[in-house]
C-alpha positions as CSV (number, residue, x, y, z in Angstrom):
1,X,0.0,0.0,0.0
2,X,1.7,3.2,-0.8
3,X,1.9,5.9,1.6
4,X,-0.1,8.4,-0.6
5,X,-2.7,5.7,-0.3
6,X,-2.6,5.2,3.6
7,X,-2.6,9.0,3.7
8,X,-5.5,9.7,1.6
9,X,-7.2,6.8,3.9
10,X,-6.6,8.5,7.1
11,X,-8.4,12.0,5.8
12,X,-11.4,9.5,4.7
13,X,-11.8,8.2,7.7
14,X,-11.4,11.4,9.7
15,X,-13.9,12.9,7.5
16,X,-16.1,10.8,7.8
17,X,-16.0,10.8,11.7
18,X,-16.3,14.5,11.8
19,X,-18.5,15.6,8.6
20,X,-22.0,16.5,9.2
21,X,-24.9,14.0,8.6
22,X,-27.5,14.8,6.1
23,X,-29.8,16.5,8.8
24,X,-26.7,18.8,9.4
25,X,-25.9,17.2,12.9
26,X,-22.6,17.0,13.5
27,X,-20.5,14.5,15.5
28,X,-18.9,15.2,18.9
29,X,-17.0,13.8,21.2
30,X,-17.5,14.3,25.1
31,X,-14.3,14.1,26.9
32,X,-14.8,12.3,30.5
33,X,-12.0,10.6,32.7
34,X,-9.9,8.0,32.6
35,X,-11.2,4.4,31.7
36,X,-13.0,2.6,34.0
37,X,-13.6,5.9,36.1
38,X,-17.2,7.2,37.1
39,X,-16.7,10.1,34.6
40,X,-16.5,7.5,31.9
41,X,-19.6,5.2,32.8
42,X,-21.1,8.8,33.3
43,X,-20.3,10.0,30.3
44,X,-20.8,7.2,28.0
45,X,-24.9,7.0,29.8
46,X,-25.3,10.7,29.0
47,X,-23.8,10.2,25.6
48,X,-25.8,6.5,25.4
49,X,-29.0,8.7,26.1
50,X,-28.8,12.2,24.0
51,X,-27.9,10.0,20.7
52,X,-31.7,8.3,21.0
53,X,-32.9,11.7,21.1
54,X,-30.8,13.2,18.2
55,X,-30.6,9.3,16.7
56,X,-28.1,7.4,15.9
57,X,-25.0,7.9,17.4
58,X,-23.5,11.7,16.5
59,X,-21.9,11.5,20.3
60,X,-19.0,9.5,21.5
61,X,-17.8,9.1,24.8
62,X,-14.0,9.0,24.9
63,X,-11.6,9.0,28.0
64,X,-9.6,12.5,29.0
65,X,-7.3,13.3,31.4
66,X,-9.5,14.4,34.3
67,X,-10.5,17.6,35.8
68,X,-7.9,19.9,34.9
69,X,-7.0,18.9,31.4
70,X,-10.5,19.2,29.9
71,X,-11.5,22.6,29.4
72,X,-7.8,23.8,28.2
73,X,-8.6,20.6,26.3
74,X,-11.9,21.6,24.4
75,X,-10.7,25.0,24.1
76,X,-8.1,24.6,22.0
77,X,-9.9,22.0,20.0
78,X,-13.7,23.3,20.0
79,X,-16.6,21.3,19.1
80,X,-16.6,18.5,21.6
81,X,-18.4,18.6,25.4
82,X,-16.4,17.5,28.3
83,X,-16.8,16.8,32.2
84,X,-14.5,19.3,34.5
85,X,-15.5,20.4,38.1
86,X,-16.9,24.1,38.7
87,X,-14.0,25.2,40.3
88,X,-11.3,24.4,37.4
89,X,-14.0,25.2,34.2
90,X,-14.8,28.9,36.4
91,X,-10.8,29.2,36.7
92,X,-10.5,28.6,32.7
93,X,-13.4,30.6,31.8
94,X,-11.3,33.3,33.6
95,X,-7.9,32.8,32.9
96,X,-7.2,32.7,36.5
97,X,-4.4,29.6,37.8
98,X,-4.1,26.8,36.9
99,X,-4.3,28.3,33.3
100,X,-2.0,30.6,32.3
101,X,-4.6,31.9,29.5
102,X,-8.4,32.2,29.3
103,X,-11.2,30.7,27.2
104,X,-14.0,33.1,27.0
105,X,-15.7,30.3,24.4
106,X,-15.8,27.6,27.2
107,X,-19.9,27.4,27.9
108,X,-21.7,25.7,31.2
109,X,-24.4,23.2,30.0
110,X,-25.0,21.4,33.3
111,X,-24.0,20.9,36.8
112,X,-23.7,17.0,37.8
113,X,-22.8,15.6,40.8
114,X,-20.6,15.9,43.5
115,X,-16.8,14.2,43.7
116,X,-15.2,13.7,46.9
117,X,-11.4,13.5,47.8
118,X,-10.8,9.5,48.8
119,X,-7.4,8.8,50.2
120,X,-6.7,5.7,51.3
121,X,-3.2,4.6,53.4
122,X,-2.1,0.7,53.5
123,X,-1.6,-0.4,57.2
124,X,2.1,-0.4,57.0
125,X,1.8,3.2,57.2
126,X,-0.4,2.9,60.4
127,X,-3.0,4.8,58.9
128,X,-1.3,8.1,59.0
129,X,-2.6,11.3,57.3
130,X,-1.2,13.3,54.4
131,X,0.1,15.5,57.4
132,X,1.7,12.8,59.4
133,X,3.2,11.5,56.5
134,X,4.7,15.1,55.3
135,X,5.8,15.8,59.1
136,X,7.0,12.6,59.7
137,X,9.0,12.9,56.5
138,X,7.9,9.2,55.4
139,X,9.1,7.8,52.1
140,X,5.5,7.1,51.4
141,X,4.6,5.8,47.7
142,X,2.1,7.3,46.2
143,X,-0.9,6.3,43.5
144,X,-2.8,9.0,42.3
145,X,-4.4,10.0,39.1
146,X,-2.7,11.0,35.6
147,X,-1.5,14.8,35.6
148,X,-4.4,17.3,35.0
149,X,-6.9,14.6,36.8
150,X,-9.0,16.2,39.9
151,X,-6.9,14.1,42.1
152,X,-3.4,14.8,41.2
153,X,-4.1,18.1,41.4
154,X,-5.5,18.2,44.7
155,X,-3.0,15.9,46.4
156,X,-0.6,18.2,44.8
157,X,-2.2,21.0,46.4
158,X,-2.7,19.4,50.2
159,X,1.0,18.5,50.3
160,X,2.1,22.2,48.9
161,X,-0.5,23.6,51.9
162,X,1.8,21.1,54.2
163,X,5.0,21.9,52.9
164,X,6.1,19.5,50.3
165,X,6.2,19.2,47.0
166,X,6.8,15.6,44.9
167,X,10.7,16.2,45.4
168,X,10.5,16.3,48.8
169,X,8.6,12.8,49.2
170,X,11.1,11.2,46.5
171,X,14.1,12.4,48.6
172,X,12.4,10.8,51.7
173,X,12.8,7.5,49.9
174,X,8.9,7.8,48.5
175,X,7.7,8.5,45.0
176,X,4.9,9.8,43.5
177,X,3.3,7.4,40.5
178,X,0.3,8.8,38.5
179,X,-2.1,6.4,37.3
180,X,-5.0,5.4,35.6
181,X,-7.9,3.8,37.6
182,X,-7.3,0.4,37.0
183,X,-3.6,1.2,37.3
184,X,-3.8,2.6,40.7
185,X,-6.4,-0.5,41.6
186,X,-3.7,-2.9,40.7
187,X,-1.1,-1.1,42.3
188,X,-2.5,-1.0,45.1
189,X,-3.7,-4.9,45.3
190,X,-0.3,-5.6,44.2
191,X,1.5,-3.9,47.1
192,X,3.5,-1.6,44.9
193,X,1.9,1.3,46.4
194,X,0.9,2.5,50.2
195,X,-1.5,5.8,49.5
196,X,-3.8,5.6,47.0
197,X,-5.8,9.0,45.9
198,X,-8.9,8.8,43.8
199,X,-11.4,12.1,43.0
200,X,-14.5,10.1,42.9
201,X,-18.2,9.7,43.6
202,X,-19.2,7.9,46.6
203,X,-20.2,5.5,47.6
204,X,-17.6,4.2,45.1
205,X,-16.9,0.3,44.5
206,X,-13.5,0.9,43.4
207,X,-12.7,2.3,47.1
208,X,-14.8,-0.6,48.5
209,X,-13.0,-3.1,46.9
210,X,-9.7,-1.8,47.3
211,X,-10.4,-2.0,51.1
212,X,-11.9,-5.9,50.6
213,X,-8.6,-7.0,48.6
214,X,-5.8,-5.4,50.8
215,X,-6.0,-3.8,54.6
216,X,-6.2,-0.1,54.9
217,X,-8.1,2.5,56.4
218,X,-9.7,6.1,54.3
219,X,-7.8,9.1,56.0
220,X,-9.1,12.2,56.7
221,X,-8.3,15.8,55.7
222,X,-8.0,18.4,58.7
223,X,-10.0,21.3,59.0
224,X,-7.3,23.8,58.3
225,X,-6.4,22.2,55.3
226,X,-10.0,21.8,54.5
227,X,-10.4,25.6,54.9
228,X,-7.4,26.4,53.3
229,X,-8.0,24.9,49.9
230,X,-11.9,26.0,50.2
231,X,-10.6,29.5,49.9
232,X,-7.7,29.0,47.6
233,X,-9.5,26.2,45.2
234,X,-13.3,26.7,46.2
235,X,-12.9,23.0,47.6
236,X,-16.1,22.2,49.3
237,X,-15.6,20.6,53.3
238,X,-17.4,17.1,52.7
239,X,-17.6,14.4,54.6
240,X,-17.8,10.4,54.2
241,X,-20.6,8.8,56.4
242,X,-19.5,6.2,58.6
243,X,-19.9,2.6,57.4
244,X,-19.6,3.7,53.7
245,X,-16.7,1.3,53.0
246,X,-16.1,-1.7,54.4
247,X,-14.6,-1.6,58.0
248,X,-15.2,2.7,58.1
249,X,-16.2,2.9,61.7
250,X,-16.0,7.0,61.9
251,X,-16.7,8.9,59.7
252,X,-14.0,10.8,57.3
253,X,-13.7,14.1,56.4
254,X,-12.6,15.1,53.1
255,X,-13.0,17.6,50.3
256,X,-15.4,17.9,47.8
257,X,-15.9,19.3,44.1
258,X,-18.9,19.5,41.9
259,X,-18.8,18.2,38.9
260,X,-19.8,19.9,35.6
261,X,-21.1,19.5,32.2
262,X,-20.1,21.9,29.6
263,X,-18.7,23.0,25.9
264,X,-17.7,25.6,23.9
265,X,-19.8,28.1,22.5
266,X,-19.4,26.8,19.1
267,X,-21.3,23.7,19.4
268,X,-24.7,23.2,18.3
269,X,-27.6,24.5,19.5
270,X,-29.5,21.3,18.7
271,X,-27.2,18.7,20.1
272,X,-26.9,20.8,23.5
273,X,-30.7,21.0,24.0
274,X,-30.5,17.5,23.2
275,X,-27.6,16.5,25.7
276,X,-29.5,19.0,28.4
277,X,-32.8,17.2,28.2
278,X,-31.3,13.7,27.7
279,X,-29.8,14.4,31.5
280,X,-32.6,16.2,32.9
281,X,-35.6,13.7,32.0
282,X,-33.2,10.3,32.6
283,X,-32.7,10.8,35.9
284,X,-33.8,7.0,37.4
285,X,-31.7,5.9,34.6
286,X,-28.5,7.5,36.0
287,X,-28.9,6.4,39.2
288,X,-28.3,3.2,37.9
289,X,-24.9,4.3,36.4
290,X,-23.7,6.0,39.8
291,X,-25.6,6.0,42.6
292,X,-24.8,9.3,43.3
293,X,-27.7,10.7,41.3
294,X,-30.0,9.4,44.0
295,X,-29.1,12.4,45.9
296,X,-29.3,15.0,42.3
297,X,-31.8,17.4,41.6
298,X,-32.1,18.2,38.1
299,X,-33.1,21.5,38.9
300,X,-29.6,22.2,39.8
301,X,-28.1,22.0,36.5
302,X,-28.1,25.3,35.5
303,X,-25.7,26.1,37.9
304,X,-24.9,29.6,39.7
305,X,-23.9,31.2,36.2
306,X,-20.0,31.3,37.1
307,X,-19.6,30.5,33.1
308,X,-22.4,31.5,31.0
309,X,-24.5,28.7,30.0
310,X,-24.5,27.6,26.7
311,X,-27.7,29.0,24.1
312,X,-28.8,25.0,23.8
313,X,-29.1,24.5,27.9
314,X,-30.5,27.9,28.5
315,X,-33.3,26.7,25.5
316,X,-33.8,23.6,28.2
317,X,-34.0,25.3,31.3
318,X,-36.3,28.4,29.9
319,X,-38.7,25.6,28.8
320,X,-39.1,23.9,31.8
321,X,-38.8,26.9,33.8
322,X,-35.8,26.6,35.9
323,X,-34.1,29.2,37.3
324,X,-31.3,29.8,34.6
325,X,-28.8,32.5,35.7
């Protein structure tokens, strides 16, 4: 096969993946998390549930980096939909850190459910916090998620708040490995690791079975840290319930992020309203992809306008009457 060949293959195919259909509906991808994270089977249900509406199957779920990544992501490649959290999508909007630019085109479609910090330490480290471990100086080693993941970043940010950064835990004899979530998972099972960090919905089986396969206990975050990264990062102080996991006696305190829908304004009108409604009239359906939903109100998803919400949502929520910012 000669390479013009191959090449004039690869434009076919690309074309035909990104070419409008003959009711002018064009395909779109919407970035989620990593595979085999909440975000995914999340965004794969709303995808699985807007294409029955539009028909066929114009939207794809596909993995993405995580929290972070996305909206510099979608930004710089419009004409997709992603999943970010508030915090980091009102940060990109703005240009404020962690982006060194802003995206005025990134548009709010809808706000989802809530993520919560999950850290979990192996009992050879008897349990201790984040804060133990940095004052302790422990050559702790370390799962957490890929860079530009809700996770990384936040672990990042709770050991910067207690004065370390990944060099200092390496130099300790630790190291700091950024995973996947079935990477971490096997690390974990497979003793390579002691901490393992997710950014994750709960109740989450991926914690629970962690804690079933190997002996650990879900650590909490303090209240100054708490507070300090509420002001910094608009983390939200959350809390697990006792008896969430398996052996959880007490319950943990933690941080929390909301977690978004949204796009750029360049996407159609039609395929938004369609995404939007998909969501907002499914929602028995999702609580069978995350249990999480069962404490959702639709009515939140228009948000508290930090990013303005996309002309297809707004066409939603206007309809039904919510109270759109």
């Amino acid at each position: 096969m000669g390479a013009g060949f191959r090449a004039g293959l690869v434009l076919l195919v690309a074309a035909s993946c990104t070419a409008p259909r003959e009711d002018g509906i064009r395909r779109a991808n919407l970035i989620t998390g990593s595979t085999g994270s909440s975000w995914y089977s999340i965004g794969s249900a709303i995808a699985d549930r807007a294409n029955i509406i539009l028909g066929g199957h114009p939207l794809n779920a596909v993995p993405g980096a995580g929290g972070v990544s996305n909206p510099a992501r979608l930004a710089r490649a419009s004409g997709d939909l992603g999943i970010s959290f508030a915090s980091f999508l009102r940060a990109a909007y703005r240009g404020a850190p962690p982006y060194p630019v802003a995206y005025p085109e990134l548009r709010h479609v809808a706000t989802l459910i809530e993520n919560k910090l999950h850290i979990v330490v192996s009992n050879r480290l008897g349990g201790q916090s984040l804060g133990e471990i940095v004052k302790g100086r422990i050559g702790a080693r370390i799962g957490t998620g890929p860079p530009g993941s809700g996770e990384e970043f936040l672990l990042r940010e709770l050991l910067l708040h207690y004065g370390a950064t990944y060099d200092d835990l390496r130099a300790w004899g630790g190291r700091i490995d950024l995973l996947g979530t079935s990477e971490r998972g096997d690390a974990w099972r497979d003793g390579h690791i002691d901490v393992v960090v997710f950014s994750i919905n709960d109740p989450s089986p991926v914690i629970a079975e962690l804690l079933t396969v190997r002996s650990g206990v879900m650590v909490s975050v303090d209240d100054e840290a708490r507070a300090a990264l509420g002001t910094k990062w608009s983390a939200l102080p959350r809390s697990v319930p006792a008896g969430t996991y398996p052996s959880q006696e007490s319950e943990v305190k933690t941080l929390g992020l909301a977690a978004v829908l949204f796009t750029t304004a360049d996407v159609q009108e039609k395929v938004v309203y369609a995404v939007t409604r998909a969501l907002a009239e499914n929602k028995e359906y999702f609580e069978t992809v995350h249990s999480g939903f069962k404490l959702w109100d639709p009515k939140q998803m228009p948000g508290g306008a930090e990013v303005p919400i996309h002309e297809g949502a707004m066409r939603y929520y206007k309809e039904k009457g919510w109270n759109a910012p």
